[in-house]
N, C-alpha and C positions, 0 to 999 in steps of 0.2 A: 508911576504905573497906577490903573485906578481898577477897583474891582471889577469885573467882568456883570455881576448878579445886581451891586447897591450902587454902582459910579462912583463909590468914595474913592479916596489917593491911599493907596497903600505902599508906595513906593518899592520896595524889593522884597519887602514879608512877602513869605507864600501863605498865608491863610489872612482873609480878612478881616482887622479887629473887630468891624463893626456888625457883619454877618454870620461871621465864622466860615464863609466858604472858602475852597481851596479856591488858589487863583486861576487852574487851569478849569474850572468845572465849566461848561457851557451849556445851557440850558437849552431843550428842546423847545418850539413852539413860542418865546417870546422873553422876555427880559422882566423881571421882577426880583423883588426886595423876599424877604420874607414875607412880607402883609401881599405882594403879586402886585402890586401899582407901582413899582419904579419904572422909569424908563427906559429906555436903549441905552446904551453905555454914554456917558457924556465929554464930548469933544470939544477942544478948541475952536475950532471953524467946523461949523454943520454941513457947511456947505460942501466940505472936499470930502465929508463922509462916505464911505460907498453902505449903503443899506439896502440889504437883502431882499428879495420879493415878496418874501412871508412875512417880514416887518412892516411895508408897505401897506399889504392886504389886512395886518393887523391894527397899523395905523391909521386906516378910511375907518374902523371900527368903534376905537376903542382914542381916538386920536395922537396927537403928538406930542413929544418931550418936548416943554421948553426949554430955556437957556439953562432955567436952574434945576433943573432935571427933574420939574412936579408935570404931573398929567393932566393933559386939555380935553379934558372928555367931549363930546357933541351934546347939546342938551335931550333930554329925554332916554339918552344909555345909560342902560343899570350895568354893563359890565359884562362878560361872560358867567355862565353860572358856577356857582361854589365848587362844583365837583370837575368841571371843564379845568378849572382854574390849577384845583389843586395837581389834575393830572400833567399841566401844560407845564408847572412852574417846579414838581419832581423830579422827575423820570430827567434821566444824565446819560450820556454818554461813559464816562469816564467816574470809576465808582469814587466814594468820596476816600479821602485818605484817612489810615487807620494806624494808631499805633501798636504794633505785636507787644503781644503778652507774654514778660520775659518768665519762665517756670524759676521757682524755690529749686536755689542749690540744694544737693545731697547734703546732710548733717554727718556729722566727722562717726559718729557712733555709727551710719548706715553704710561707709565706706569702711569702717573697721570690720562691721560684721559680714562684707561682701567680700573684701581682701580673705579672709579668715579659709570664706566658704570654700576661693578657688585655691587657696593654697593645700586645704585638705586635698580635695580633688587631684592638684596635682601630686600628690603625694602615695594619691592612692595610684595613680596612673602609673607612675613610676616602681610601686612595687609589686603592680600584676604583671609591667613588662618583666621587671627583674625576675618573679617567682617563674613566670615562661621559659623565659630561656634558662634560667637552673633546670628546669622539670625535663627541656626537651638534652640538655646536655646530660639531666642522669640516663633518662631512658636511654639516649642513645651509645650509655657507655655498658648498660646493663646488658643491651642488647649483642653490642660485640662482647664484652662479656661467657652470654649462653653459646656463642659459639662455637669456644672454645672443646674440642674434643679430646676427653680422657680414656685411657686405656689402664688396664691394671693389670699384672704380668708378679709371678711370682719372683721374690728375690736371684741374686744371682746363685746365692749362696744356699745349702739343702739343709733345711731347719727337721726334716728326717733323720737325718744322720746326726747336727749337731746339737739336736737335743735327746740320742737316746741316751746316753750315758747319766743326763738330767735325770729323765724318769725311771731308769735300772736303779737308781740310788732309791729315790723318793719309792719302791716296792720294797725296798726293806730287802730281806731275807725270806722273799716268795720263792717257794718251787716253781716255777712257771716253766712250760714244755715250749712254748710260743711267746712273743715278744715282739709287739707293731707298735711304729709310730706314726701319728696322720702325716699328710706329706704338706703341710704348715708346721708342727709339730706345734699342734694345739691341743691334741690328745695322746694318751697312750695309751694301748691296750694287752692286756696278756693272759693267758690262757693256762692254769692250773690242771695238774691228769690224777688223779690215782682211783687205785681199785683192790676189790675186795673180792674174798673168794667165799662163795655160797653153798653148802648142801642143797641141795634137790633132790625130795623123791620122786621118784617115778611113779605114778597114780595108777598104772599097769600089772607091772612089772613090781613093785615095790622098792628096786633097786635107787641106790642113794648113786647120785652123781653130783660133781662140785662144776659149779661154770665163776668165770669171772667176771664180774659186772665193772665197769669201769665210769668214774664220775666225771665229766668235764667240767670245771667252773671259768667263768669270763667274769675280767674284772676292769674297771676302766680307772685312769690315773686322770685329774686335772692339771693343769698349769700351777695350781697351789699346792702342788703334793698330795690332794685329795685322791686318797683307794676306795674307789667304792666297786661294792660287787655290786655285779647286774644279773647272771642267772647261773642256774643248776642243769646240766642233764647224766641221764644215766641211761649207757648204755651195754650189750653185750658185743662185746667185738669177736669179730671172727675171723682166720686169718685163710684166704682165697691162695689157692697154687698158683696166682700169678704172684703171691706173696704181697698182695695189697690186703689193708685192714679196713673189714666190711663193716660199718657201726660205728665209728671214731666222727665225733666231731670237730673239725680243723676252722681255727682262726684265719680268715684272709687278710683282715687289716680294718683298721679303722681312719673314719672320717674326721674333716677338722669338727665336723657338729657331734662328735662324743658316737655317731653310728659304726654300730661293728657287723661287716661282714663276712659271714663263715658258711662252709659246707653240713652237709650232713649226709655224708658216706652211706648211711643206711637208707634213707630218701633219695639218695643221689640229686637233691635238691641244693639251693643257697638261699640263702637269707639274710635280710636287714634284722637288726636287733638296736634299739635304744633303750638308755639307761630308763628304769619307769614306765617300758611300754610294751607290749606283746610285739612277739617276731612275726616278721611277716617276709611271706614266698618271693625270693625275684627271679629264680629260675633254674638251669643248669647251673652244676659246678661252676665256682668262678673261676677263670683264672689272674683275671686283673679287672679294675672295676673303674670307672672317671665318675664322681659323684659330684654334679651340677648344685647349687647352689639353692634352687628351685624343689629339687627331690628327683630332678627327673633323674638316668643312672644308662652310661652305656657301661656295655663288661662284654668281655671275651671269655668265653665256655668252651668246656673240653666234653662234648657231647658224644656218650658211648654209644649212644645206637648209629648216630652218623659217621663215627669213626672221624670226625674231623672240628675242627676248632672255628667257632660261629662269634660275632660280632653280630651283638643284638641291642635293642634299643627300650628301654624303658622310662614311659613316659605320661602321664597322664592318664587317659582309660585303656589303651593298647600296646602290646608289645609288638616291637617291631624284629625282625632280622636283615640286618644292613649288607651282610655279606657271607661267606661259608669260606673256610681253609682262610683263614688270615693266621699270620705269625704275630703280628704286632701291631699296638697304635700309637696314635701321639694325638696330640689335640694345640691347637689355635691358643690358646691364654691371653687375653684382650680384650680390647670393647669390639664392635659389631662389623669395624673396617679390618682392623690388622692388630697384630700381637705377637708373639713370640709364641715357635713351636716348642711342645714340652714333651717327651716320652710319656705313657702312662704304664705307674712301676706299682703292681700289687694293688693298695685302694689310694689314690688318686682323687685330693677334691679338689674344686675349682669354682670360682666367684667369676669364672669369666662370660660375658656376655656374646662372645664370640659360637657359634657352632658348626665350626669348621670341624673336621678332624681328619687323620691322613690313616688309612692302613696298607701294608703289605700282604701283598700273598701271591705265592712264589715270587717270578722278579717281577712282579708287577703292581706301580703305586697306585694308589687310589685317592682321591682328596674328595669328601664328602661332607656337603652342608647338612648340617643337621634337620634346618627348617624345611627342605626340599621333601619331601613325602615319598620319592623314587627312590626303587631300590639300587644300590651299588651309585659309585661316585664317578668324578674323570680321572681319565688312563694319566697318569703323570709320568715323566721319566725319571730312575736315580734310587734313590734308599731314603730308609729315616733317617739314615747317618748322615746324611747329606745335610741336613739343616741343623742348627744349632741354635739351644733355647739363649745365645745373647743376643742374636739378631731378630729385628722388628721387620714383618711380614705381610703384607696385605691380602685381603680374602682370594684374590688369585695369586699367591704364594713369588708374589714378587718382593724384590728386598726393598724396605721405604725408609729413609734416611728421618727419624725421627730425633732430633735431639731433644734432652730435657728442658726445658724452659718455664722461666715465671712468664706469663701471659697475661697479668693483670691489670695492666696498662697502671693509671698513676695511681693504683692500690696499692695499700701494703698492712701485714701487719705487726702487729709486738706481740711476743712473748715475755711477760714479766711476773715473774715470781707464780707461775704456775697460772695465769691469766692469759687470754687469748684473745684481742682488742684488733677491731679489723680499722683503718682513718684511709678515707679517700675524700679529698677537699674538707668540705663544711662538715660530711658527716662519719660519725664515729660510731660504733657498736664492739659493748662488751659480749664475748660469745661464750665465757665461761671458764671453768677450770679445765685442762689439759694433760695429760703425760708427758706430751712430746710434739711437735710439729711435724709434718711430711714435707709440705710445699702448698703453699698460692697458686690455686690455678681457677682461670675465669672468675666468675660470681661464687667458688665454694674455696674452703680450707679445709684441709687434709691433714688428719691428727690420728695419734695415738690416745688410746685413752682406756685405762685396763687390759693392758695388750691386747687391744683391739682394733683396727682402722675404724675409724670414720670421717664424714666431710658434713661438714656445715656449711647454708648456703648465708652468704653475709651480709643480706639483707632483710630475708625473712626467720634469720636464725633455724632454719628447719634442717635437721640433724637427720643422716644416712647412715644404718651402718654398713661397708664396706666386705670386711674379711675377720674373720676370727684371729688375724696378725698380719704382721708390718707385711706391704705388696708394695711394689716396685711401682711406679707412677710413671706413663706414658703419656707425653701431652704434644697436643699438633693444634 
């Protein structure tokens, strides 16, 4: 095979040694060397040649190859000119062939420090998925959780009754005329009488007369044995032909917050009294009191001008009257759905969030929300007796099958050596010293702690108190 550009034999090389061109290159406009004066390609027999038209036209010019492939110019041809030449014996078809330019491998240190990089990376990817779905598994455990709805209802048992014999001891050897206990028995209160008999002149008459002054003292007991006196009055009593004593002032009973409520026969008023603080006015005679949690206070009064027995409402900046002629109440004890009904006997307190309550008068019941602002409640059929404080009630005074239950789903926690330690999965919180446990329910724990209730919530440690003693725990 012989080169296409110089006629040399190259036989199967693709590039020619002695030119350098590739063998396929074909030149525009005429056949030349490098220097542009070679010939047409050179063949064996010329004769069986086929030669192009534009070779032809180049060969009347510039003449013919001879045998040994030198140029026969015409005399007096200088040639095509320099710049003709260079353009005719360039310029290709087919670009020249090129070797690619192989790139520098990576260095082993640039693949260690790339490996490195995505491994971090992967690693971080892997534990923003994991921290995700822990965060969406807590909240959504937290969340069923807050569901959870608790009620609080006083024990079964009457901590009035079985604790007065507690606080009759803890008075020592008091005269006491009167003797209440809160209906927690969180307090106890009693009521001391005596009197003295006084000369009086008459500023008239000159004439000396004796009256008897009589002194009432109230005094309040703690859960520690603690007597402490709270006040003095002195009064003249007088004794009326109905045979009632006009001037005496009568203990009604006290609260589980140390509050004593009593009459004052000669005011024919009643009043709050606490340890450390001036008495203040709640209204008529009481005859039984329900003392809310808040301060607010319903009571049943035995009012002599109306000849009849009022259920009224004290609350905030107004006194209310709910009803006229009632015999009796009972009230709701519970959170805001249902609870257990409770009689209200003499002072009556209550942490319940409910404000339901039920009264009687003649035979006809009454169930009255407290929130509702209208006077008098709905007509109900039956008695107070009819209901019983062991069964659980909903705000329309139907019965609702509440059982006790842990609700915590996979919480739980220890009690250990007076330590209260809440573990659900990965995470644990110490929540303190303890008395006593109540129960797990939702996001809070329920304890004793100074004969006290309270609940702590078990994530954010945030501490409620409850009741001034152990309440009955209602959960749904």
């Amino acid at each position: 095979m012989r080169c296409q550009v110089c006629g040399a034999e190259i036989g199967d090389k693709k590039v020619c040694p002695l030119c350098g061109s590739p063998m396929k290159n074909v030149l525009v406009g005429g056949y030349g060397g490098a220097d542009g004066n070679a010939g047409p390609p050179y063949e064996d027999d010329p004769q069986t040649m086929v030669v192009p038209s534009s070779y032809e036209s180049q060969a009347s010019a510039y003449g013919t190859a001879s045998s040994r492939g030198k140029d026969t110019k015409p005399a007096g041809s200088a040639g095509p000119p320099a710049e003709k030449k260079s353009k005719i014996y360039t310029q290709s078809v087919i670009p020249d062939a090129t070797v690619p330019e192989q790139k520098p491998k990576m260095s082993k240190k640039k693949k260690i420090i790339l490996f490195s990089i995505l491994g971090v990376v992967l690693v971080l990817i892997i534990c923003g998925v994991t921290a995700f779905l822990l965060y969406k598994s807590y909240k959504s455990y937290v969340e069923e959780l807050k569901a959870v709805e608790v009620s609080f209802a006083e024990p079964d048992s009457n901590p009035r009754k079985d604790m007065e014999a507690y606080y009759q001891n803890a008075a020592g050897g008091a005269e006491y005329t009167i003797f209440k206990v809160s209906s927690g028995g969180t307090y106890a209160a009693f009521e001391t009488e005596d009197k003295k008999t006084m000369t009086v002149v008459d500023s008239i008459t000159g004439e000396n007369t004796e009256e008897v002054v009589y002194s009432f003292e109230f005094y309040l007991i703690t859960k520690s044995k603690e007597v402490l006196f709270v006040q003095r009055y002195e009064k003249k009593v007088k004794k009326e032909e109905d045979g009632k004593d006009v001037g005496r002032i009568d203990l009604i009973g006290v609260s589980d917050r140390g509050i004593i409520v009593f009459n004052d026969t000669e005011r024919g008023r009643s009043f709050l009294l606490a340890d450390g603080a001036s008495e203040s006015e709640l209204g008529d005679p009481v005859k039984s009191a329900l003392l809310y949690a808040n301060g607010d206070v319903l009571y049943l009064t035995d009012a002599e001008e109306a000849k009849k027995t009022q259920l009224c409402y004290k609350g905030g900046d107004a006194d209310r009257l709910i009803a006229s002629g009632v015999e009796a109440f009972s009230f709701m004890d519970g959170g805001e759905f249902y609870g257990s009904i409770r009689p209200v006997e003499e002072v009556t307190s209550t942490t319940s969030i409910s404000r339901v309550v039920i009264y009687q008068s003649g035979s006809v019941l009454f169930r009255k929300d407290m929130d509702d602002s209208r006077i008098g409640g709905d007509i109900w059929e039956g008695n107070l007796g009819s209901w019983t404080d062991t069964t659980i009630y909903d705000k329309e005074m139907n019965i609702v099958a509440v059982p006790e239950k842990d609700v915590s789903g996979d919480g739980r926690y220890e009690y250990e050596d007076g330590d209260l330690i809440f573990r659900w999965k990965w995470f644990h919180r110490n929540l303190g010293h303890v008395d006593d446990v109540v129960c797990l329910a939702g996001n809070r724990i329920y304890y004793m702690k100074g004969g006290q209730l309270y609940s702590v919530d078990v994530f954010s440690k945030e501490e409620e108190k409850i009741a001034d003693h152990k309440m009955q725990l209602i959960l749904k």
